[in-house]
N, C-alpha and C positions, 0 to 999 in steps of 0.2 A: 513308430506306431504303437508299439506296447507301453510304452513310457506314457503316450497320452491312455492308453486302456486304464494303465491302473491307478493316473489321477483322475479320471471319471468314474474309476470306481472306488477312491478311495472317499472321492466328492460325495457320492451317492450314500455310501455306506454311511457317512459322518451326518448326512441328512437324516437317517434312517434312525439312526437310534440317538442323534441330541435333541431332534423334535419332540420326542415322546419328553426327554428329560427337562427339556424349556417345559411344556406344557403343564409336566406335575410340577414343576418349581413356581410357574404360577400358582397352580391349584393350590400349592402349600401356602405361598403369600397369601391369598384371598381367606384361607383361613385361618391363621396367624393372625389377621386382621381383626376379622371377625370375632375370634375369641378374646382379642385383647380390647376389644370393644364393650364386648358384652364384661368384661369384667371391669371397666370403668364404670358402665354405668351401674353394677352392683357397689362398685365402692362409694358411687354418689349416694345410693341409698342407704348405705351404712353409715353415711357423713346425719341424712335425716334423719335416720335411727337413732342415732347416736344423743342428737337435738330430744330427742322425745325422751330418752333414757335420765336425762338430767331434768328433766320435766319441763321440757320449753313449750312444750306442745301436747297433745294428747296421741294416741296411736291413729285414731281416724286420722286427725288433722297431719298426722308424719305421712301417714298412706296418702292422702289427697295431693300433699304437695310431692312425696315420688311420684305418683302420677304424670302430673303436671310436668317436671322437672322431665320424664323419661318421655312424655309427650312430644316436648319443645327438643330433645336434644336430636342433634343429624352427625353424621361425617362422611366426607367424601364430597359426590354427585349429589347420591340419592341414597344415604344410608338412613335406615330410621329405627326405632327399639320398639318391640311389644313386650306387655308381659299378661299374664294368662294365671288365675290362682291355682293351688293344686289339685282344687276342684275341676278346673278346666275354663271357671268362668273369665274371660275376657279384662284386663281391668284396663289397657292401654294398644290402642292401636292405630295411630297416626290419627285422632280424633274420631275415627269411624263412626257414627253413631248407629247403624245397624247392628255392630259387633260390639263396640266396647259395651260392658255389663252382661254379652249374653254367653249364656254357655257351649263352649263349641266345642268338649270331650267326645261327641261323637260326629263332628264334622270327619269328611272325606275328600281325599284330594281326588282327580280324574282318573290316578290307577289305584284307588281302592286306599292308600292309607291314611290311615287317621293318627293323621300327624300332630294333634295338640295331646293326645295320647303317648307318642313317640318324643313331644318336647318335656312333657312330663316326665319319662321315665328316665331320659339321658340329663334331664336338668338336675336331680339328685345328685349328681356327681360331676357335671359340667361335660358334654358330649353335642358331637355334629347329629342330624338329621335330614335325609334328603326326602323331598318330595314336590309337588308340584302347586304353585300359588300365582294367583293373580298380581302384575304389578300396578300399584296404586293406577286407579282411575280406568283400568282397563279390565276388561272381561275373560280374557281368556290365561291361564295357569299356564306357567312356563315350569323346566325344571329350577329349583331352589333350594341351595345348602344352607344351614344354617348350623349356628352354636347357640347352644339355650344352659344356663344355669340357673339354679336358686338362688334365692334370696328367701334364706328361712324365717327372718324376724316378722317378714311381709305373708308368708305363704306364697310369693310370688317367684313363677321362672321367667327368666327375660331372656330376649331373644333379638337374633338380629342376624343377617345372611345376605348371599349374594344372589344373580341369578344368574342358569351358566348357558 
């Protein structure tokens, strides 16, 4: 009888604390992901940069096709990239046309933060943000992590996140 006591509790105990440790080793994949996401799709922009620096293009016509390019690109399910100038205005978001073009620096999410503010200030340096956002087509703001960096030649931080 003891012998079963304390594999039921050594069973118990090993539940107790490798749950917690599965859980953040997801939580670290999902951003690991994410940031290595968003920093493709900055390197694609740097490839159009790059085009416009030799003069194949002009700076609009480089911005219009990252656009375009960061518009069209996905991975995964359901991953998709915005970017937002460091005005705050809008320049990409899944084609939204409500949003893209408008300025959303003092948008708010349902607990109060003003999160394109928040992707602003960690985009400078390439940093996570949590807050709460509708997923495409639907109404109501789930929680959402995300990683947002610059892309200084654009003025633009780009972004892109899970939801948990």
């Amino acid at each position: 009888m003891k012998k079963v006591r304390i594999v039921v509790l050594g069973a118990l105990l090993s539940m107790v604390f490798c749950l917690p440790v599965s859980a953040q080793t997801q939580v670290s994949a999902q951003d690991l992901l994410i940031k290595s996401e968003v920093e493709t799709a900055v390197s694609m922009l740097g490839a159009v940069y790059a085009r416009h620096k030799k003069g194949e293009m002009t700076i609009e016509k480089a911005k219009a096709l990252g656009a375009d390019l960061l518009r069209e690109m996905r991975y995964g399910a359901d991953g998709y990239f915005w970017a937002d100038t460091k005005e705050g205005v809008n320049v990409v978001l899944y084609g939204r046309k409500d949003t893209e073009g408008r300025n959303r620096i003092n948008d708010k999410d349902a607990k109060g933060v003003y999160y394109v503010k928040e992707f602003l200030a960690k985009g400078k340096a390439g940093g996570y943000v949590e807050y709460h956002f509708a997923k495409q087509g639907q109404t109501t703001a789930l929680p959402k992590r995300s990683y947002v960096k610059l892309f200084e030649p654009f003025g633009w931080v780009i972004g892109t996140g899970y939801y948990r």
